[in-house]
ZATORRO-442738 format. One record per residue (C-alpha): residue number from 1; x, y, z. Coordinates in steps of 0.1 Angstrom, whole numbers, padded with zeros to 4 digits. Layout:
N
+-----+-------+-------+-------+
| num |     x |     y |     z |
+-----+-------+-------+-------+
| NUM |     X |     Y |     Z |
...
+-----+-------+-------+-------+
This chain:
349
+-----+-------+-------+-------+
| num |     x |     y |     z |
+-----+-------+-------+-------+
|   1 | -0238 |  0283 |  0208 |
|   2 | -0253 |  0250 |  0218 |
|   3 | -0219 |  0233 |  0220 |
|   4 | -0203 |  0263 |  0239 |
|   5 | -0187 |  0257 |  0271 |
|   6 | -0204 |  0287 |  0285 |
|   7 | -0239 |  0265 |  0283 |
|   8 | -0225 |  0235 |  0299 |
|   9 | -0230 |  0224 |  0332 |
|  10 | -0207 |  0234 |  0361 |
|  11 | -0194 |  0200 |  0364 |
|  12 | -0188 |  0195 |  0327 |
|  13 | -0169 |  0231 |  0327 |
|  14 | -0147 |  0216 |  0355 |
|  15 | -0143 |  0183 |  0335 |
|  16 | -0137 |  0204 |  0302 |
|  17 | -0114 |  0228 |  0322 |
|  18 | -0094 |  0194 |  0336 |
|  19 | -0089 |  0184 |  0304 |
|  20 | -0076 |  0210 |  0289 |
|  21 | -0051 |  0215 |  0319 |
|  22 | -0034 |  0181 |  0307 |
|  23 | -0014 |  0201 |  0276 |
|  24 | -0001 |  0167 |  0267 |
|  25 | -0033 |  0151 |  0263 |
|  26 | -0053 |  0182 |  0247 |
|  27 | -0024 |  0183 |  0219 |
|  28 | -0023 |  0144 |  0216 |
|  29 | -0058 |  0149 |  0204 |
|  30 | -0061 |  0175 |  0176 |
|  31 | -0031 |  0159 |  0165 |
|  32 | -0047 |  0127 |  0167 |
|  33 | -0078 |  0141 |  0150 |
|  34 | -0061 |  0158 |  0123 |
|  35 | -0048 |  0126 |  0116 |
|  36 | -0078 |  0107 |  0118 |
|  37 | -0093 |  0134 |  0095 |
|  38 | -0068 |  0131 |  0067 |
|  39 | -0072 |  0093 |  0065 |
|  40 | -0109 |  0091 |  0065 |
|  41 | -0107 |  0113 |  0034 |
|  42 | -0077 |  0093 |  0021 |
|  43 | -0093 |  0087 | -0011 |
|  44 | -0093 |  0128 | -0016 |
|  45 | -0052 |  0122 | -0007 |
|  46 | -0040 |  0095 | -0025 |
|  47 | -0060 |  0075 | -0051 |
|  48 | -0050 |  0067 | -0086 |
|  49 | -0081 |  0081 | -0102 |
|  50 | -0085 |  0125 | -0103 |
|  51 | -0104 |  0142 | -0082 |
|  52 | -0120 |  0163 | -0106 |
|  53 | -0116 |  0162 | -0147 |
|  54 | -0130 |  0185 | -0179 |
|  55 | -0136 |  0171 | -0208 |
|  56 | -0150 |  0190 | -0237 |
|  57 | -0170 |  0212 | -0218 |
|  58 | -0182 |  0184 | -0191 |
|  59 | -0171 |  0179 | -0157 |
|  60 | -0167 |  0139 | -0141 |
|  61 | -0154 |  0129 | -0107 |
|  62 | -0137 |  0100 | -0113 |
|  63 | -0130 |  0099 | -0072 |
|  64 | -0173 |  0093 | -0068 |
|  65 | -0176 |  0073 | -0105 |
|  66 | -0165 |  0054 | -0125 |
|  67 | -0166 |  0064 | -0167 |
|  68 | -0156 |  0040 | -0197 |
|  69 | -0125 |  0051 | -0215 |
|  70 | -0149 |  0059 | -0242 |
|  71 | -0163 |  0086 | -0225 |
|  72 | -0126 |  0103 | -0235 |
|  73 | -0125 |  0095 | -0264 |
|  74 | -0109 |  0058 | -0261 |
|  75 | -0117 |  0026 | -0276 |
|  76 | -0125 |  0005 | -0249 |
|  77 | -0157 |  0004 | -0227 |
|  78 | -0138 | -0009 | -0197 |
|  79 | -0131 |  0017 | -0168 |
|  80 | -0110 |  0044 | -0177 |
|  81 | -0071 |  0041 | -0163 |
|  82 | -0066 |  0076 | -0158 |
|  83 | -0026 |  0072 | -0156 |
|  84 | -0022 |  0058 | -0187 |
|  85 | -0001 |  0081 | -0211 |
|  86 | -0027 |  0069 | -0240 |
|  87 | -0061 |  0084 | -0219 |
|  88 | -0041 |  0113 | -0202 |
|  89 | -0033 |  0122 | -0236 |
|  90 | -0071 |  0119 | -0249 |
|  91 | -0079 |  0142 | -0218 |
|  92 | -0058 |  0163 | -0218 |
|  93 | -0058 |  0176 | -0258 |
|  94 | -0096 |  0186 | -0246 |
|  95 | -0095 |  0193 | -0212 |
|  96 | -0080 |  0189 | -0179 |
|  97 | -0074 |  0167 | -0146 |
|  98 | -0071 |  0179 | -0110 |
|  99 | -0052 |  0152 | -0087 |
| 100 | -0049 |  0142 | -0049 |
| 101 | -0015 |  0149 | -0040 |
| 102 | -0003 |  0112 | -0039 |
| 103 | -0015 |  0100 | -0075 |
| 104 | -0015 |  0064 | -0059 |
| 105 | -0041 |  0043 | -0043 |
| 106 | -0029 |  0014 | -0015 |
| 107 | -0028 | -0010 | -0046 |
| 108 | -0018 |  0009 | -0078 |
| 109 |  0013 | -0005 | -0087 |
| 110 |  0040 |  0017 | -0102 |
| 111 |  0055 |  0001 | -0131 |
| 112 |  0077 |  0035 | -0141 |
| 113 |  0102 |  0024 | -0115 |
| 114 |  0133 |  0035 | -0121 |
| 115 |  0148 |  0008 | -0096 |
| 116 |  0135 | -0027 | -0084 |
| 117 |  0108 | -0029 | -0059 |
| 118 |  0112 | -0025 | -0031 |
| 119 |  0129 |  0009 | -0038 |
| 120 |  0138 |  0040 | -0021 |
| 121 |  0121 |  0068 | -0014 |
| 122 |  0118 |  0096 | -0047 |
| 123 |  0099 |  0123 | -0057 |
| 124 |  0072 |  0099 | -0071 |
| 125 |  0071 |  0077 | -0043 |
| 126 |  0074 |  0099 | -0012 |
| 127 |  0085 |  0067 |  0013 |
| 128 |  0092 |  0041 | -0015 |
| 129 |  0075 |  0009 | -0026 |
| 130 |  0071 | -0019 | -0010 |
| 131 |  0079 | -0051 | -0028 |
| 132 |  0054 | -0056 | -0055 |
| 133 |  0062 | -0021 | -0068 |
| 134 |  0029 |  0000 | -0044 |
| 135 |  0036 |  0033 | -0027 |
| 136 |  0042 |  0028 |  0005 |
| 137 |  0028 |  0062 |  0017 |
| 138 | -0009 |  0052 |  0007 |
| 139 | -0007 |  0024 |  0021 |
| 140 |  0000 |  0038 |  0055 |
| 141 | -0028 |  0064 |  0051 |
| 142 | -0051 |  0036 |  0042 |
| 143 | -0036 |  0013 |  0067 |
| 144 | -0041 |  0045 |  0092 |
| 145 | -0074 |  0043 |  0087 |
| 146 | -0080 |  0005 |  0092 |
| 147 | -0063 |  0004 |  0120 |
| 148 | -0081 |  0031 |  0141 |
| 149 | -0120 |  0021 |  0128 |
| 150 | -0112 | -0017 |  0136 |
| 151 | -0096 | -0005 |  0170 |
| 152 | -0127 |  0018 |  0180 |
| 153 | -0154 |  0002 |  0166 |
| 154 | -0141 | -0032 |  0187 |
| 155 | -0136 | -0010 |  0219 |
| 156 | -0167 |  0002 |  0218 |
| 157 | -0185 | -0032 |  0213 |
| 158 | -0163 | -0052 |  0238 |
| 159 | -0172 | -0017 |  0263 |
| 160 | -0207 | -0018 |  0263 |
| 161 | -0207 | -0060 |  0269 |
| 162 | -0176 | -0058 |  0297 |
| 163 | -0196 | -0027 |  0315 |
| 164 | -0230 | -0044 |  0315 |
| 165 | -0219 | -0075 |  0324 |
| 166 | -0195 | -0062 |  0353 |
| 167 | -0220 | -0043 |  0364 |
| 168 | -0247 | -0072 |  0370 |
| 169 | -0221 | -0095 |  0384 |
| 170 | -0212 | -0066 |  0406 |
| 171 | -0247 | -0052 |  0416 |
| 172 | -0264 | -0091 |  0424 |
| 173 | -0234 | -0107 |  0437 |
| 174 | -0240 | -0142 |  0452 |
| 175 | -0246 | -0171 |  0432 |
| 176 | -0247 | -0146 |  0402 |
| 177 | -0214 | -0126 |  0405 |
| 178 | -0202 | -0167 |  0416 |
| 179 | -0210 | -0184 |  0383 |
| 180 | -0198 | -0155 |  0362 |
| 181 | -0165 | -0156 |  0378 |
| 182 | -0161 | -0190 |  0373 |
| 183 | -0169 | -0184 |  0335 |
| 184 | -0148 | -0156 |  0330 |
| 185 | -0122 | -0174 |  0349 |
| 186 | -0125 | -0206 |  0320 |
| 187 | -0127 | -0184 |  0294 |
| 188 | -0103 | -0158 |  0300 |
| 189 | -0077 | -0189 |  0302 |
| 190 | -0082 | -0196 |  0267 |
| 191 | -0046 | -0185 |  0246 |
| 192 | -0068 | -0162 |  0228 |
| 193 | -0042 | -0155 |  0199 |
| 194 | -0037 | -0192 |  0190 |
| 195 | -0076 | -0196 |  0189 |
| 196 | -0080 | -0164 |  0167 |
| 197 | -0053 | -0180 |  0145 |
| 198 | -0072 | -0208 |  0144 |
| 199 | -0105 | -0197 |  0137 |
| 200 | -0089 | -0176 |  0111 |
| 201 | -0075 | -0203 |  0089 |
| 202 | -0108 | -0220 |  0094 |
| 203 | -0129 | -0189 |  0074 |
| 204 | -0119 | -0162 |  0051 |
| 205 | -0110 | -0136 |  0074 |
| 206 | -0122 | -0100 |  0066 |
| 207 | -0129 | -0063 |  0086 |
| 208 | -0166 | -0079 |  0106 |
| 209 | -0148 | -0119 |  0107 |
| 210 | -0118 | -0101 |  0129 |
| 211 | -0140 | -0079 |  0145 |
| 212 | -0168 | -0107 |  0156 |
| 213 | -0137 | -0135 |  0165 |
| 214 | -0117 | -0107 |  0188 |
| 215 | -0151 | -0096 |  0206 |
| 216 | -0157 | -0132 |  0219 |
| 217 | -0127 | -0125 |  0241 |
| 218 | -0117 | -0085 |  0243 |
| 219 | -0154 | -0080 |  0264 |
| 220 | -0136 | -0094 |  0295 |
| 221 | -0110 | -0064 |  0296 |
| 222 | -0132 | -0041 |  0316 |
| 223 | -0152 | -0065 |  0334 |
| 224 | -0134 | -0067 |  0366 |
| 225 | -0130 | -0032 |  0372 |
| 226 | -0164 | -0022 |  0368 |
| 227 | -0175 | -0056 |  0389 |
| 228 | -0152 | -0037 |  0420 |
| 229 | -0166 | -0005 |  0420 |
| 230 | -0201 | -0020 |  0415 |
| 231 | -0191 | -0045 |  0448 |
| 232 | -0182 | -0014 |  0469 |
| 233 | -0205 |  0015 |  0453 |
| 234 | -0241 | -0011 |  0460 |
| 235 | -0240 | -0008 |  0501 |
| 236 | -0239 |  0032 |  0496 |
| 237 | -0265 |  0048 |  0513 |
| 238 | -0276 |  0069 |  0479 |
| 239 | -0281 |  0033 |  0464 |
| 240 | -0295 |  0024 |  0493 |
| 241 | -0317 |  0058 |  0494 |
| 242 | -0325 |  0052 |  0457 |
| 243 | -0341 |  0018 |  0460 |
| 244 | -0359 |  0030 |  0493 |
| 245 | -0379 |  0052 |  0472 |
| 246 | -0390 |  0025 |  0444 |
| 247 | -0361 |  0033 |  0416 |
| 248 | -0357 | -0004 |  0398 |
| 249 | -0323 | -0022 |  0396 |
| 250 | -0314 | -0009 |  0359 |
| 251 | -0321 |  0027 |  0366 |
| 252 | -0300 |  0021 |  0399 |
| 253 | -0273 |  0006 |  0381 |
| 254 | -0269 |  0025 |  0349 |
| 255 | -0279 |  0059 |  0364 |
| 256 | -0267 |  0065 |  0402 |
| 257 | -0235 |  0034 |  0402 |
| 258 | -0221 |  0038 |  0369 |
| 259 | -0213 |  0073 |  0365 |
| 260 | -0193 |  0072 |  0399 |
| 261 | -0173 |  0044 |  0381 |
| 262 | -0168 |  0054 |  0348 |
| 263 | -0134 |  0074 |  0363 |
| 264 | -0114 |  0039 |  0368 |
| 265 | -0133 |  0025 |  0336 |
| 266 | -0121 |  0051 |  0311 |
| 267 | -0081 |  0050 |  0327 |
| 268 | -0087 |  0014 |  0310 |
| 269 | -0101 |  0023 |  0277 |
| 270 | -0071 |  0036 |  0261 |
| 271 | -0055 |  0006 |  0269 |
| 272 | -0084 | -0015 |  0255 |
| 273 | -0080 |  0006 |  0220 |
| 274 | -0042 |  0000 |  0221 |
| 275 | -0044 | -0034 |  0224 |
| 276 | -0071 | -0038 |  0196 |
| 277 | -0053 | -0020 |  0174 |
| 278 | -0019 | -0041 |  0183 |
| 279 | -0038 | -0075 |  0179 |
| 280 | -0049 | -0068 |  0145 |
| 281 | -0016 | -0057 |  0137 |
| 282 |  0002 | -0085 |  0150 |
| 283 | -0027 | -0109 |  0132 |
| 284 | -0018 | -0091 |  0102 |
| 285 |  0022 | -0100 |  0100 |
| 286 |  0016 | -0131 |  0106 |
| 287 | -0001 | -0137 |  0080 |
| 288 | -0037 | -0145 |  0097 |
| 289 | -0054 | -0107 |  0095 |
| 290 | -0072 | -0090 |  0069 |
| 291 | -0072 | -0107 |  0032 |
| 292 | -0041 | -0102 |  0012 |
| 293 | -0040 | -0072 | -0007 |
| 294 | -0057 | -0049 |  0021 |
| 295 | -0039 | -0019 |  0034 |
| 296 | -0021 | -0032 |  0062 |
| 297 |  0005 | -0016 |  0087 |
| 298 |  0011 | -0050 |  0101 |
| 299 |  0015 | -0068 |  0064 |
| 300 |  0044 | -0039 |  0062 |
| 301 |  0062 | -0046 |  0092 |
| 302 |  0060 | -0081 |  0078 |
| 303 |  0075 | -0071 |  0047 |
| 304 |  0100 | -0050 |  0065 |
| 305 |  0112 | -0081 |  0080 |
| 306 |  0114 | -0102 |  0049 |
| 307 |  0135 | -0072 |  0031 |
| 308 |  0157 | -0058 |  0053 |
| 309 |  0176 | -0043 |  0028 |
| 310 |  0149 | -0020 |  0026 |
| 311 |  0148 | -0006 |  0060 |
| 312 |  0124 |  0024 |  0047 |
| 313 |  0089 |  0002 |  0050 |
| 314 |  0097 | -0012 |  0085 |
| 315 |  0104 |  0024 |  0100 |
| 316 |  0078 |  0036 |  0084 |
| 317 |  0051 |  0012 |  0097 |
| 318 |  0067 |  0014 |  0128 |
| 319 |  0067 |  0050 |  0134 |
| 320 |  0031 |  0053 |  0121 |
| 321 |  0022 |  0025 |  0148 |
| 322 |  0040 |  0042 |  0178 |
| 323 |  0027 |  0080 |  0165 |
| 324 | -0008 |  0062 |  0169 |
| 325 | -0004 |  0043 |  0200 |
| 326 |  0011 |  0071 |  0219 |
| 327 | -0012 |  0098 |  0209 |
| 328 | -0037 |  0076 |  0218 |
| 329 | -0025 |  0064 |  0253 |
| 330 | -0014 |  0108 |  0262 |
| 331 | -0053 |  0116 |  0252 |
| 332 | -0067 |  0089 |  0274 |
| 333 | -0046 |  0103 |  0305 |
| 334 | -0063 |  0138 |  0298 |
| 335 | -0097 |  0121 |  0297 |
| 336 | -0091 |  0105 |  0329 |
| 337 | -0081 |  0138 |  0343 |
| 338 | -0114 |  0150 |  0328 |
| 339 | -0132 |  0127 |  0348 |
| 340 | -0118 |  0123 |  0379 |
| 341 | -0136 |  0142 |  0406 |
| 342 | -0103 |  0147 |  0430 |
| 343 | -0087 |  0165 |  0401 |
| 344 | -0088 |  0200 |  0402 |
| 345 | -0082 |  0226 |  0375 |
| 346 | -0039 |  0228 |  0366 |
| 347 | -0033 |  0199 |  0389 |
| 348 | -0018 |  0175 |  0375 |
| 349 | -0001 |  0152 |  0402 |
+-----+-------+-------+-------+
């Protein structure tokens, strides 16, 4: 098979081999994955709408569409509410629903409480409500999911900027790497969370506002690492071989100098993705993240705090955050291992 091991190169068998020889890391990331998977399909998991339904003979996914309560039968032409006791009754008399396991979306409110919101965890509500009465649980599968696409998609933007601009302040040195470093210096001084604070309260933030305000400033994470290993890699004599025989600075510089220093970038990248993830999160409890009403793990640690008689939605953004975080942090050691051309296969020192 194409994406056998047997058809890879030696050196990626020795990288793959490393990687797997890190048991901590190689665990870290199924489970990580498996994770990952379930909250990309969280509307499959927990929404408020079934995932499949029969009526007289016809078959509607409510999960894909949306289908006026007349369609069952009901008098309204608004969408159909498919927990009402008055349309489960019209579907059910002539059919039948199929639904997720968690019959809640991250802002179906639960008004069959049997105690005040916030309230304990029940057979309907698997880790309670939070305080206006919405299950907890989807909201940390939605939350989940928030967290991790902000996180990655914002590493790999700041990444590719932080890597190409290391690497030409690294590669030209002089005046160049001299005015950069002067820049970097200014801007790096900036208290980047009051500004984002700032700029948030100035616009409405959402997912891309976040994303676009924490790049201006995330870029420089990787920047100085990749500037050193360009300073010492460019007086090699294979660069020196390469541009001897015509090769042109980008082909030099993306081709022969960054692959030999991708091993001390990527021990950083974990890090990166931590620290994206943690930023939104700590945006969010204060109040300056995502818009209210968005699944939010740092909105529920905020809640947490402001019920404390509660102590179920604290722990359980808490625990979802460090699961995350430390999952994240184990597989990024294995992929360091994997990269690292002093490790050798089982050595793990």
């Amino acid at each position: 098979m194409f994406f056998s091991p047997r058809t890879w190169t030696p050196l990626n068998r020795r990288r793959w081999a490393n990687f797997k020889a890190n048991k901590r890391g190689f665990w870290s990331l199924w489970v990580f994955l498996a994770l990952f998977g379930v909250a990309l399909g969280a509307e499959f998991v927990a929404n408020d709408n079934p995932l499949l339904v029969k009526f007289e003979g016809h078959y509607y996914a409510p999960v894909f569409s949306t289908y006026p309560e007349t369609r069952f039968g009901g008098e309204f032409e608004t969408e159909a509410r498919y927990r009402d006791p008055y349309v489960k009754k019209l579907i059910e008399a002539n059919g039948w629903m199929i639904w997720p396991p968690i019959r809640y979306s991250f802002n179906t409110i639960n008004y069959d409480l049997e105690q005040p919101a916030p309230s304990p965890p029940s057979r309907g509500n698997w880790l309670g409500t939070d305080d206006q009465g919405r299950d907890v649980l989807a909201r940390v599968i939605y939350g989940f999911r928030i967290s991790v696409l902000f996180g990655l998609t914002l590493t790999i933007l700041s990444s590719v900027i932080g890597i190409a601009a290391g690497a030409v302040q690294g590669y030209f040195g002089g005046m160049t790497d001299l005015l950069m470093q002067r820049f970097i210096e200014i801007w790096g001084g900036m208290p980047v969370l009051y500004l984002l604070i700032i700029m948030a309260s100035l616009v409405q933030p959402n997912f891309w506002w976040l994303l676009i305000l924490m790049l201006m400033f995330s870029w420089m994470s990787l920047i100085h690492v990749v500037r050193a290993e360009f300073l010492r890699a460019r007086n090699f004599d294979y660069v020196r071989a390469a541009k001897a025989l015509g090769a042109g600075d980008v082909t030099i510089m993306f081709k022969h100098i960054l692959p030999n220093a991708m091993v001390a970038t990527l021990t950083f990248l974990p890090f990166v993705l931590n620290h994206a993830i943690t930023t939104l999160t700590a945006l969010d409890f204060l109040g300056f993240g995502l818009p209210p009403g968005s699944p939010s793990l740092g909105e529920l640690l905020n809640q947490g705090k402001n019920n404390l008689q509660a102590p179920w939605l604290g722990i359980s953004a808490f625990c979802v955050l460090a699961l995350m975080l430390t999952l994240l942090i184990f597989t990024g050691e294995a992929v360091r291992d994997a990269f690292d051309p002093r490790k050798t296969q089982g050595d793990q020192s």
